[in-house]
DSSP file (Angstrom, degrees, kcal/mol; ACC not computed):
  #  RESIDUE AA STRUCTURE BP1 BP2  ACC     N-H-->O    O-->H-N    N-H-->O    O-->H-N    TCO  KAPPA ALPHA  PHI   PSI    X-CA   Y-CA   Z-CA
    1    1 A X              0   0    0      0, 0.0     2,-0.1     0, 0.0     0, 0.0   0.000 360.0 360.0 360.0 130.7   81.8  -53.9  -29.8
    2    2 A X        -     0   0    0      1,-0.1     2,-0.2     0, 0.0     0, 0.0  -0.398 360.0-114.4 -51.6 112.4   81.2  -50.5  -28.3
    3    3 A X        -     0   0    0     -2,-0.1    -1,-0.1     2,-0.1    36,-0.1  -0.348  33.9-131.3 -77.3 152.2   79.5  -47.9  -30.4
    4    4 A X        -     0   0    0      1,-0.2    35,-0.1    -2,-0.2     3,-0.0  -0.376   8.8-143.9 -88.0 169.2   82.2  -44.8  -31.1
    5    5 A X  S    S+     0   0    0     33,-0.1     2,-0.3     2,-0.1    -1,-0.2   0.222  72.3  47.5 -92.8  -2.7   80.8  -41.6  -30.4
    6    6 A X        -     0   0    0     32,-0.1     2,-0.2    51,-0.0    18,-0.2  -0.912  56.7-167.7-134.3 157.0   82.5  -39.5  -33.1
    7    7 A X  E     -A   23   0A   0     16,-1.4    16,-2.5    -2,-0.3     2,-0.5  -0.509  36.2 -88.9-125.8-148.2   83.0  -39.8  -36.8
    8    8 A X  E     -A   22   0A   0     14,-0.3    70,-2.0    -2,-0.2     2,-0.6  -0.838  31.1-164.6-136.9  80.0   85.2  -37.9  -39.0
    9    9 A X  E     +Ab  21  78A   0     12,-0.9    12,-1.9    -2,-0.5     2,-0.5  -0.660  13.6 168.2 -72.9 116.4   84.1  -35.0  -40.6
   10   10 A X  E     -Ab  20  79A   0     68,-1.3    70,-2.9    -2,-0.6     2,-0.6  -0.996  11.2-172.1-133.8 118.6   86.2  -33.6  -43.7
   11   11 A X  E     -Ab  19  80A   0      8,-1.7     7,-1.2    -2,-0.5     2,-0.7  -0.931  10.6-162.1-114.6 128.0   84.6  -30.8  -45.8
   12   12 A X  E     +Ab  17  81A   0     68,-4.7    70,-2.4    -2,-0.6     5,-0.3  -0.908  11.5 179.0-111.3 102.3   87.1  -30.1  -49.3
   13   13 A X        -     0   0    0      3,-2.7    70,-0.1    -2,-0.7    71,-0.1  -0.454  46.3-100.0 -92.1-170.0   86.4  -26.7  -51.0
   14   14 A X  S    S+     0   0    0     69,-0.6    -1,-0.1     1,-0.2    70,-0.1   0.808 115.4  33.3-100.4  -4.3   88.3  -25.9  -53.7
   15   15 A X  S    S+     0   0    0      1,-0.1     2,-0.3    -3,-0.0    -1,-0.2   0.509 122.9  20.8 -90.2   7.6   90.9  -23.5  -52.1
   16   16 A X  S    S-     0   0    0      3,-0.0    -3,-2.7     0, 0.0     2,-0.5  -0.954  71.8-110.4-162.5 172.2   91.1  -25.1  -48.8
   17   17 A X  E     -A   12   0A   0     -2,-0.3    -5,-0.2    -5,-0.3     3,-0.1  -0.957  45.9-167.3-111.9  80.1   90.5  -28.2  -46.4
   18   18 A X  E     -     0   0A   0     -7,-1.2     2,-0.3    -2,-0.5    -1,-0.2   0.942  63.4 -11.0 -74.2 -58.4   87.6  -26.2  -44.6
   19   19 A X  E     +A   11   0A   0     -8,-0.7    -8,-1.7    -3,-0.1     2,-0.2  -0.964  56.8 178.8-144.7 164.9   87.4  -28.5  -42.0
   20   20 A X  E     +A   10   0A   0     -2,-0.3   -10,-0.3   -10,-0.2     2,-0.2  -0.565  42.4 124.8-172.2  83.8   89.0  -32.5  -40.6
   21   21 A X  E     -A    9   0A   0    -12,-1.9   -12,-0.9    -2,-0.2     2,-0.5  -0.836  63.7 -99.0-118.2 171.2   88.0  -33.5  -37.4
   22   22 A X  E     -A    8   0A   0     -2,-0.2     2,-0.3   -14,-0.2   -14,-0.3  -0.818  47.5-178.9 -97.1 160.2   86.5  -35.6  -35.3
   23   23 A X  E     -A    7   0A   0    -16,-2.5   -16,-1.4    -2,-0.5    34,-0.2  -0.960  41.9-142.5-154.6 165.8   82.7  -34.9  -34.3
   24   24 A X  S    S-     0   0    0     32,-2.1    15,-0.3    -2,-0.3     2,-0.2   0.913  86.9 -22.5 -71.4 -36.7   79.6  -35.8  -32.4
   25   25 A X  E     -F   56   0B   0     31,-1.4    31,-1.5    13,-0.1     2,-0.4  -0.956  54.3-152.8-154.4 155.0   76.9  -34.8  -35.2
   26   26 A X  E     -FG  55  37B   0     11,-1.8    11,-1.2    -2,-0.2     2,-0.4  -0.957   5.9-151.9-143.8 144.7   76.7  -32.7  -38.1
   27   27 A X  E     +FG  54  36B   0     27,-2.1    27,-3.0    -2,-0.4     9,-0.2  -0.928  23.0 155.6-109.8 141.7   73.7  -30.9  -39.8
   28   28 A X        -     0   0    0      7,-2.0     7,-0.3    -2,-0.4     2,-0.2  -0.886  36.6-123.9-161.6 120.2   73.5  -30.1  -43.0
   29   29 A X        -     0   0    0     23,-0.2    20,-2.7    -2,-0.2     2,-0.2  -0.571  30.0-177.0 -95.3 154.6   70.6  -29.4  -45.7
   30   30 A X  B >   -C   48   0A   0     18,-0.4     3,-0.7    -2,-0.2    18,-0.2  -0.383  51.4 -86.1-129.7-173.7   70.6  -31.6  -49.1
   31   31 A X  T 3  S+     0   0    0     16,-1.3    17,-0.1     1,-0.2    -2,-0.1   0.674 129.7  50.5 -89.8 -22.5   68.3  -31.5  -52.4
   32   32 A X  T 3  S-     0   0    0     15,-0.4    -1,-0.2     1,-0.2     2,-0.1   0.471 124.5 -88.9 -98.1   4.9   65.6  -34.1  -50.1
   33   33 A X    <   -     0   0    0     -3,-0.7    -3,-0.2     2,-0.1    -1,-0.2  -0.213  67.5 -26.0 123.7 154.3   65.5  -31.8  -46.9
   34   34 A X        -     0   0    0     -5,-0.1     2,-0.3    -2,-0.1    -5,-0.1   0.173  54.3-169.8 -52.4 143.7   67.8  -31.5  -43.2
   35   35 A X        -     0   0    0     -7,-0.3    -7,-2.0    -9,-0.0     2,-0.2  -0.891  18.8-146.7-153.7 133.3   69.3  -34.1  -42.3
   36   36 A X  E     -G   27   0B   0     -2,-0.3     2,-0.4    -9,-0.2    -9,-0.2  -0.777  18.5-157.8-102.5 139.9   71.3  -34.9  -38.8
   37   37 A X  E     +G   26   0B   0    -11,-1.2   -11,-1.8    -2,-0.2     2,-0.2  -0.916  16.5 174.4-131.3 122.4   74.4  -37.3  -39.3
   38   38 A X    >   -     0   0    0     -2,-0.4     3,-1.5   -13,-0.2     2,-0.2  -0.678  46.8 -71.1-121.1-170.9   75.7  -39.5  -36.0
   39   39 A X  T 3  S+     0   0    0    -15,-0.3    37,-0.2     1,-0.3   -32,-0.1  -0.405 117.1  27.1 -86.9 144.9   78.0  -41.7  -35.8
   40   40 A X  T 3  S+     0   0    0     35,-1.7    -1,-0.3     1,-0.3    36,-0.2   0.704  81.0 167.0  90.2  -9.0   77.3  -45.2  -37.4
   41   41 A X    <   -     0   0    0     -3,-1.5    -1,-0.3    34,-0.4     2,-0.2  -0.432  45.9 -96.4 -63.0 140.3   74.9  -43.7  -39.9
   42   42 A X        -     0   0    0      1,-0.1    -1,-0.1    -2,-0.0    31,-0.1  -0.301  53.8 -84.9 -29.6 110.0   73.9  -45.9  -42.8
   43   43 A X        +     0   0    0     -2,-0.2     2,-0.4    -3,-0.1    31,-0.2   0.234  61.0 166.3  -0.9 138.9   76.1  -45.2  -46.1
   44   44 A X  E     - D   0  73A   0     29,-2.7    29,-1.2    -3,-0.1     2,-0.3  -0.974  27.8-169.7-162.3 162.5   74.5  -42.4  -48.0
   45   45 A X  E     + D   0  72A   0     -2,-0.4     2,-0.3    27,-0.2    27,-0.2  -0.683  32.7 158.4-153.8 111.8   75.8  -40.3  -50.9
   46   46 A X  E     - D   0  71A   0     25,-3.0    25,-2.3    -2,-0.3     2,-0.2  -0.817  46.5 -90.9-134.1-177.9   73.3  -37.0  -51.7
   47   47 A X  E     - D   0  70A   0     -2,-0.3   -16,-1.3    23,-0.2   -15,-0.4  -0.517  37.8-141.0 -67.7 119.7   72.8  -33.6  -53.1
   48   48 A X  E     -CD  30  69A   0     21,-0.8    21,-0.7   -18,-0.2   -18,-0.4  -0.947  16.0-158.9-116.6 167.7   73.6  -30.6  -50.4
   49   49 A X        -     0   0    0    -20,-2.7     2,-0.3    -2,-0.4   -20,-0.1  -0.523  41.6 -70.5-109.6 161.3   71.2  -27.9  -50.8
   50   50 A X  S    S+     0   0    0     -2,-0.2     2,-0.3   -22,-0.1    17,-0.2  -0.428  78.0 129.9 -75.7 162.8   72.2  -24.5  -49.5
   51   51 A X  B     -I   66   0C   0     15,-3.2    15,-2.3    -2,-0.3     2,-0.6  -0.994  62.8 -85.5-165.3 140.1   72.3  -24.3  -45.7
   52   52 A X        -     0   0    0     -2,-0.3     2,-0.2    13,-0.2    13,-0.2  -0.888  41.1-151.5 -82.5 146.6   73.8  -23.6  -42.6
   53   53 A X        -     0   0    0     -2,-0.6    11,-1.0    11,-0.2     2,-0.5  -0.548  10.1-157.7 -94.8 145.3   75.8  -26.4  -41.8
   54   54 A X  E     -FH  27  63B   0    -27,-3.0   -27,-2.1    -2,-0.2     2,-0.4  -0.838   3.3-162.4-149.2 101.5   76.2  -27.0  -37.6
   55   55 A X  E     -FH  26  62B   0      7,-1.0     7,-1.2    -2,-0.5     2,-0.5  -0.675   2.7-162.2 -71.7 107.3   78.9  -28.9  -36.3
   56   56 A X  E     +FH  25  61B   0    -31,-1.5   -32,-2.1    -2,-0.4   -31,-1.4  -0.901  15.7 164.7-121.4 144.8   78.8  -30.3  -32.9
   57   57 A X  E >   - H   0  60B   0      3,-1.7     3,-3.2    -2,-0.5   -34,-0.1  -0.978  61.7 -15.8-144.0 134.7   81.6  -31.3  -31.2
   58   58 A X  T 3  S-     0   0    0     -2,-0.4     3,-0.1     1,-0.3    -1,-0.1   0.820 129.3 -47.3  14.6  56.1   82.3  -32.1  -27.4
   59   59 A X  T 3  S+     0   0    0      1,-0.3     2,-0.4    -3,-0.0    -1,-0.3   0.483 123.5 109.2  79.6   5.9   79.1  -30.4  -26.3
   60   60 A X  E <   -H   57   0B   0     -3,-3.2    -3,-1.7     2,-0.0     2,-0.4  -0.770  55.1-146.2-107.9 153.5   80.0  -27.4  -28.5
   61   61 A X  E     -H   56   0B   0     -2,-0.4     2,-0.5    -5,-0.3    -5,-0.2  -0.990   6.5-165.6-121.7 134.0   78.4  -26.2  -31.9
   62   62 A X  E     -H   55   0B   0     -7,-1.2    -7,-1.0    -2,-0.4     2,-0.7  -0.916   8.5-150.8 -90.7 124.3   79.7  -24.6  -34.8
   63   63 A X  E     -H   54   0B   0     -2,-0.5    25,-0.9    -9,-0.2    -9,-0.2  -0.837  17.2-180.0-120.2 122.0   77.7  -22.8  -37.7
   64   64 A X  E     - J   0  87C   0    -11,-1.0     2,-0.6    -2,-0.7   -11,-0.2  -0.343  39.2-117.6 -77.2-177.4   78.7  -22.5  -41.4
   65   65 A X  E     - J   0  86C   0     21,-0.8    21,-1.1   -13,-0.2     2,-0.6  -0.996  37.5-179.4-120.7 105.1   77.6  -21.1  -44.7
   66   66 A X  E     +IJ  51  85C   0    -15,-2.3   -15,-3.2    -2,-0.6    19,-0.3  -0.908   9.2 166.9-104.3 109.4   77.3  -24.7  -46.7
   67   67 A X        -     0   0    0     17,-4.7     2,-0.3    -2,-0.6    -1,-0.1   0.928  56.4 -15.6-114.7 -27.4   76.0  -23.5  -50.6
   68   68 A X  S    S+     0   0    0     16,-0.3    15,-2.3   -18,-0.1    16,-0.9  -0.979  79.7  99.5-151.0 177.9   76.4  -26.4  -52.9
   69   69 A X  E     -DE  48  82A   0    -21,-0.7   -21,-0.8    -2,-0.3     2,-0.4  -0.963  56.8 -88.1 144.6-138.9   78.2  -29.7  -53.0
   70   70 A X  E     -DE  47  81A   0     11,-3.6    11,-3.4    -2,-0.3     2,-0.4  -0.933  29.3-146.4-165.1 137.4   77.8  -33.3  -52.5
   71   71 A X  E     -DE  46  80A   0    -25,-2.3   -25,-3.0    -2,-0.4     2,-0.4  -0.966   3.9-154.7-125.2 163.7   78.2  -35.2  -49.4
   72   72 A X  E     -DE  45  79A   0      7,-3.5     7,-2.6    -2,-0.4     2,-0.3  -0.914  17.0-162.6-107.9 122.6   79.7  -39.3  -48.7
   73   73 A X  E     +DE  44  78A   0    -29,-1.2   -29,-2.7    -2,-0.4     2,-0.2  -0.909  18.3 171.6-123.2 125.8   78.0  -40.8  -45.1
   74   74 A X        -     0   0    0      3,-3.3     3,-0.4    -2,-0.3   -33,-0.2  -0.621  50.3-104.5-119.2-179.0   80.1  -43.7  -44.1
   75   75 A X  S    S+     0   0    0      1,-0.2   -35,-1.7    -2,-0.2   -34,-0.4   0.982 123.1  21.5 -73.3 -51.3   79.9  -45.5  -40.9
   76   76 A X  S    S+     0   0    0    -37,-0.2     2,-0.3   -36,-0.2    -1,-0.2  -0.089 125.3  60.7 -89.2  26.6   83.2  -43.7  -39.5
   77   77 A X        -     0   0    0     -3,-0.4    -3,-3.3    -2,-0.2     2,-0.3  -0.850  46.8-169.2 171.0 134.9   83.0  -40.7  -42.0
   78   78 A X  E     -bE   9  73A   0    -70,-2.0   -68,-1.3    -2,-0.3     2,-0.5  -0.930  18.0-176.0-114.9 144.7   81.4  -37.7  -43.5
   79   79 A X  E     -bE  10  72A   0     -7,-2.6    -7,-3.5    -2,-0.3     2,-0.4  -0.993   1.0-176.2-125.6 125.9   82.9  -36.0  -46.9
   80   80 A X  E     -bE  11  71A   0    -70,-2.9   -68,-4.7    -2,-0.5     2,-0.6  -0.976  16.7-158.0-131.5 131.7   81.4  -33.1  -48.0
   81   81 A X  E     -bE  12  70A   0    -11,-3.4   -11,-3.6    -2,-0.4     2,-0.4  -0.816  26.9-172.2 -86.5 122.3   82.6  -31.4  -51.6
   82   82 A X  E     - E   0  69A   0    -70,-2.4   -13,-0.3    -2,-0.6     3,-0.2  -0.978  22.2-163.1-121.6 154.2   81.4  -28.2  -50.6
   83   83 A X  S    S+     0   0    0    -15,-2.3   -69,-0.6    -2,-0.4     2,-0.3   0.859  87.5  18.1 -79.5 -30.5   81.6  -25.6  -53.7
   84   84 A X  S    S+     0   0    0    -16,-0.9   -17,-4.7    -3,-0.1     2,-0.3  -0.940  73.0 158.9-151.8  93.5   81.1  -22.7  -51.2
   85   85 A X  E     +J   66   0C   0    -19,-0.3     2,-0.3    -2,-0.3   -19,-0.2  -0.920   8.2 173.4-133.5 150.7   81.7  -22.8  -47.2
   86   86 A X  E     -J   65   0C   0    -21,-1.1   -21,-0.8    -2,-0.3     2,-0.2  -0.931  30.4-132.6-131.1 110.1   82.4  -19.9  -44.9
   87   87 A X  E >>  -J   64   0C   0     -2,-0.3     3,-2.1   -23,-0.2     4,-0.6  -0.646  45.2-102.4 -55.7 137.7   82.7  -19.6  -41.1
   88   88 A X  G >4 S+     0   0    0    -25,-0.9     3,-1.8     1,-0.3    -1,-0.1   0.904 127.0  53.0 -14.2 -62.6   80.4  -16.4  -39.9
   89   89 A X  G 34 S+     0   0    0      1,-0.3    -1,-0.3    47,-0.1    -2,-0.0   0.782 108.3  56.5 -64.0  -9.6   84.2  -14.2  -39.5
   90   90 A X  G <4 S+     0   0    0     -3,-2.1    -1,-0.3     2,-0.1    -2,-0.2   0.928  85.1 101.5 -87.1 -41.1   84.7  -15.4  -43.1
   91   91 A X    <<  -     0   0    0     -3,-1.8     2,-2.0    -4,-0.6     3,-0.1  -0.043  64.1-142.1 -71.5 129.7   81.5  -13.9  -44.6
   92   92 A X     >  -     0   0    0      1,-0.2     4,-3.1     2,-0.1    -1,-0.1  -0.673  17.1-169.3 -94.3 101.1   81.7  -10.6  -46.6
   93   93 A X  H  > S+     0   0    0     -2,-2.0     4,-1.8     2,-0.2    -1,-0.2   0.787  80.4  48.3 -45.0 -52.5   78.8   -8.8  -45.7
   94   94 A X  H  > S+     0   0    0      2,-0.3     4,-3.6     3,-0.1    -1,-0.2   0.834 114.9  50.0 -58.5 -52.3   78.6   -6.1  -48.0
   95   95 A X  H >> S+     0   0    0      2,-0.2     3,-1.0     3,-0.1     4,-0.5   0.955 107.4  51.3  -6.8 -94.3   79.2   -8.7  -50.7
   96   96 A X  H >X S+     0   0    0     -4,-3.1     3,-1.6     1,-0.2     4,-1.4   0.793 115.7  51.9 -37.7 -78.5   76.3  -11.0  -49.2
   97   97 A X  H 3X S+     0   0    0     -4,-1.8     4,-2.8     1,-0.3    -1,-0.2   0.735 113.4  38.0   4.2 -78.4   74.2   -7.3  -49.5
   98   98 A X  H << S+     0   0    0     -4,-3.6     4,-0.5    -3,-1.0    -1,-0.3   0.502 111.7  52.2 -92.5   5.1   74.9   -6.5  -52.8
   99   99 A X  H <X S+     0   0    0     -3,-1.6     4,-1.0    -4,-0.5    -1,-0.2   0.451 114.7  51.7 -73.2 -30.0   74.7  -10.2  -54.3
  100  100 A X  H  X S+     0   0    0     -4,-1.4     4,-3.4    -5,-0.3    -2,-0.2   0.903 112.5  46.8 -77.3 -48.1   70.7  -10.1  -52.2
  101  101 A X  H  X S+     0   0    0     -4,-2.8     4,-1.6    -5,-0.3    -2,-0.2   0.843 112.3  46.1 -86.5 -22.9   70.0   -6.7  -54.0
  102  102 A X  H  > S+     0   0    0     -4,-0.5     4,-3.2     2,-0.2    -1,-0.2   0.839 114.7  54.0 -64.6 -49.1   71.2   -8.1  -57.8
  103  103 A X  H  X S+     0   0    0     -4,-1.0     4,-2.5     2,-0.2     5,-0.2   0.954 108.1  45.6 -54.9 -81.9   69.0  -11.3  -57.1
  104  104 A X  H >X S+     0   0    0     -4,-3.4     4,-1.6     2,-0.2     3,-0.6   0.967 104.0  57.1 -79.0 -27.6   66.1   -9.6  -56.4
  105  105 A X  H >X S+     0   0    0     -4,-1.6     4,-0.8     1,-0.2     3,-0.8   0.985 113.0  52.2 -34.4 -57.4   66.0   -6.9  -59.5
  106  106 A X  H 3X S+     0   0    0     -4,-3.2     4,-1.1     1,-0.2    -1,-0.2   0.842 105.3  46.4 -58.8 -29.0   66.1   -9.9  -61.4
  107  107 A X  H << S+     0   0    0     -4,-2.5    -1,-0.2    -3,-0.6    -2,-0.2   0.861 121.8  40.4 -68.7 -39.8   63.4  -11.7  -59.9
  108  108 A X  H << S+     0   0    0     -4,-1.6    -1,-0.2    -3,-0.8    -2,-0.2   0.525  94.7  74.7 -90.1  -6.7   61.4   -8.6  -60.1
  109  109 A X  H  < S-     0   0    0     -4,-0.8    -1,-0.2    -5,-0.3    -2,-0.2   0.968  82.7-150.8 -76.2 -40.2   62.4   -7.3  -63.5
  110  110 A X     <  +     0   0    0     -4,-1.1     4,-0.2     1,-0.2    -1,-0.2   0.106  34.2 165.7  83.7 -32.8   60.0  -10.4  -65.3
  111  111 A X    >   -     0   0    0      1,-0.1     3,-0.9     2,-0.1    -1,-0.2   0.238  45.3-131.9 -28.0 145.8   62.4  -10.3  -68.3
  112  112 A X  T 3  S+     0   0    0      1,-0.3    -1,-0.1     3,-0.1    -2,-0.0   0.963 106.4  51.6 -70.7 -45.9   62.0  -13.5  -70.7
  113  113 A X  T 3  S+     0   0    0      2,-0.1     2,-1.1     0, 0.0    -1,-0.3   0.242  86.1  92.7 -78.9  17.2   66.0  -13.9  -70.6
  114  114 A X  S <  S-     0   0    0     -3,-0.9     2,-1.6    -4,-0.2     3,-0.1  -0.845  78.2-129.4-112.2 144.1   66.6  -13.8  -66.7
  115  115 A X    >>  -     0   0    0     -2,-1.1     3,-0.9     1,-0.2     4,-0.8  -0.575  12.7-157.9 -73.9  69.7   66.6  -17.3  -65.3
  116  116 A X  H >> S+     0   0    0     -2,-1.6     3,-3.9     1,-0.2     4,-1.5   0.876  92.1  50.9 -48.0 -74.9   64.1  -17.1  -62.3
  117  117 A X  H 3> S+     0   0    0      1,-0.3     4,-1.7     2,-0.2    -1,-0.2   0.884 109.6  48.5 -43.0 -35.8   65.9  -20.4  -60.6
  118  118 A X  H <> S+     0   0    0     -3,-0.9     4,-1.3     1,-0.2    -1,-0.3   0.752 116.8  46.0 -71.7  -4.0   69.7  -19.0  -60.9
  119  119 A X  H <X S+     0   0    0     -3,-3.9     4,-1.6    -4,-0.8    -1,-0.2   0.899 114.7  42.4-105.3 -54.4   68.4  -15.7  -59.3
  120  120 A X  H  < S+     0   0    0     -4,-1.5    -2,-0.2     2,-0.2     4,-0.2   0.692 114.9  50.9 -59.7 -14.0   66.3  -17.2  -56.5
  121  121 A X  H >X S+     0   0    0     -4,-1.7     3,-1.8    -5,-0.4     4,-1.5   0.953 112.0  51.2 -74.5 -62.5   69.2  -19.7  -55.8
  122  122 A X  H >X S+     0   0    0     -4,-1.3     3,-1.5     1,-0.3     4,-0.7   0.827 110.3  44.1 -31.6 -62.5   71.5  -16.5  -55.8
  123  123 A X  H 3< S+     0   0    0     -4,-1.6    -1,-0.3     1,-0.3    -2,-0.2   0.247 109.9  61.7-102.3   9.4   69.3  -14.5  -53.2
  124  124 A X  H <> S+     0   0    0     -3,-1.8     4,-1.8    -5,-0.2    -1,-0.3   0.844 109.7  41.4 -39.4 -63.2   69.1  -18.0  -51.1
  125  125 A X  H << S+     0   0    0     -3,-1.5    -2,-0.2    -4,-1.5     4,-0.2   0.661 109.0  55.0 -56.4 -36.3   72.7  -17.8  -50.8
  126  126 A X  T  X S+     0   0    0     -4,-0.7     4,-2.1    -5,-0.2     5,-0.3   0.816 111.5  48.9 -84.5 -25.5   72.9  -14.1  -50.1
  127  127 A X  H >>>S+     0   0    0      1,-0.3     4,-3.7     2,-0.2     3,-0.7   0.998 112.0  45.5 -66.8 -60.0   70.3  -14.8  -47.1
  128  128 A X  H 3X5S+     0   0    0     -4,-1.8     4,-0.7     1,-0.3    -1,-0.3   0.761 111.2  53.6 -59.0 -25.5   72.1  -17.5  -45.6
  129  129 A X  H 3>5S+     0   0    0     -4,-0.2     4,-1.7     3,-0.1    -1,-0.3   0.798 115.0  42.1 -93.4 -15.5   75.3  -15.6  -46.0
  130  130 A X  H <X5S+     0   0    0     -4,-2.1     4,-1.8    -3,-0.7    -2,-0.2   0.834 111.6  51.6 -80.9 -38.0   73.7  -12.6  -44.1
  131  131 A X  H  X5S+     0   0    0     -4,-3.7     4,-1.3    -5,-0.3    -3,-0.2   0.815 103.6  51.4-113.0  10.0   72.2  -14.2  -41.8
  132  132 A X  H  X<S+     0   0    0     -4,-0.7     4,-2.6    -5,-0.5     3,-0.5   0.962 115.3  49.2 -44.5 -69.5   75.1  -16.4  -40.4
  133  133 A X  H  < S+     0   0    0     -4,-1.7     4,-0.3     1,-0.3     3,-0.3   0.980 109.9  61.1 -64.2 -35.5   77.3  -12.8  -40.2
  134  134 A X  H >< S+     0   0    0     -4,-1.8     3,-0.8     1,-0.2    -1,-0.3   0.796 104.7  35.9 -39.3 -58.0   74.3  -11.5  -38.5
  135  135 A X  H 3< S+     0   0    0     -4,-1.3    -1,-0.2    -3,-0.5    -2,-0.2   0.687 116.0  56.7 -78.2 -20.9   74.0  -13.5  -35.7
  136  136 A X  T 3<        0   0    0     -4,-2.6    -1,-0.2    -3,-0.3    -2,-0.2   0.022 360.0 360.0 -85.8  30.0   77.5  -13.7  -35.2
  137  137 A X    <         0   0    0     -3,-0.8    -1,-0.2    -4,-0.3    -2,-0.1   0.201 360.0 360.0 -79.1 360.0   78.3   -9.9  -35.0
């Protein structure tokens, strides 16, 4: 039996059905480090990390804003629960800005009561969401 060239990519946020297609590959980064998905990959269930996520599909690529979630690798299917993805045209820039400038005052204030991971996570997010719209301006 022939191996297929596609699987079936489905990302579920929680207002929408982000994407359901078929596709050649996807990238995507998780809580152990990048990982490229073809078709026929081993079973897998992980942690996704924030990332851009990169779709290719009949010689074309697509780049999201992937920020938390969980993905399912079957042999004929990817699921990703994403909490948070955004196509580039989706991304609020000014937002992404002023979510980067909140992030780092906290990191820099040294106060006992600021959470250093939830702030660096934040101003993770707001980089990846800035520089996704960036390159796609």
């Amino acid at each position: 039996m022939a191996e297929s060239s596609t699987f079936r990519l489905k990302i579920i946020a929680p207002e929408r059905i982000f994407y359901d297609e078929d596709v050649n590959m996807v990238e995507l980064n998780t809580s152990e480090g990048e990982i490229g998905i073809l078709p026929e990959h081993i079973p897998l269930t992980t942690i996704v990390a924030p990332g851009i996520l990169k779709i290719s599909k009949d010689g074309e690529k697509k780049e999201a804003a992937l920020l938390d979630g969980f993905v399912e690798v079957q042999k004929t299917s990817v699921t990703i629960l994403a909490e948070a993805c955004e196509w580039p045209d989706e991304i609020d820039a000014n937002r992404a800005m002023e979510a980067r400038v909140r992030a780092e005052r906290r990191i820099k204030s040294g106060e006992a009561e600021i959470n250093l991971i939830r702030a660096e996570l934040a101003l993770k997010k707001s980089l990846i969401r800035l520089g996704l719209a960036e390159k796609y301006k």
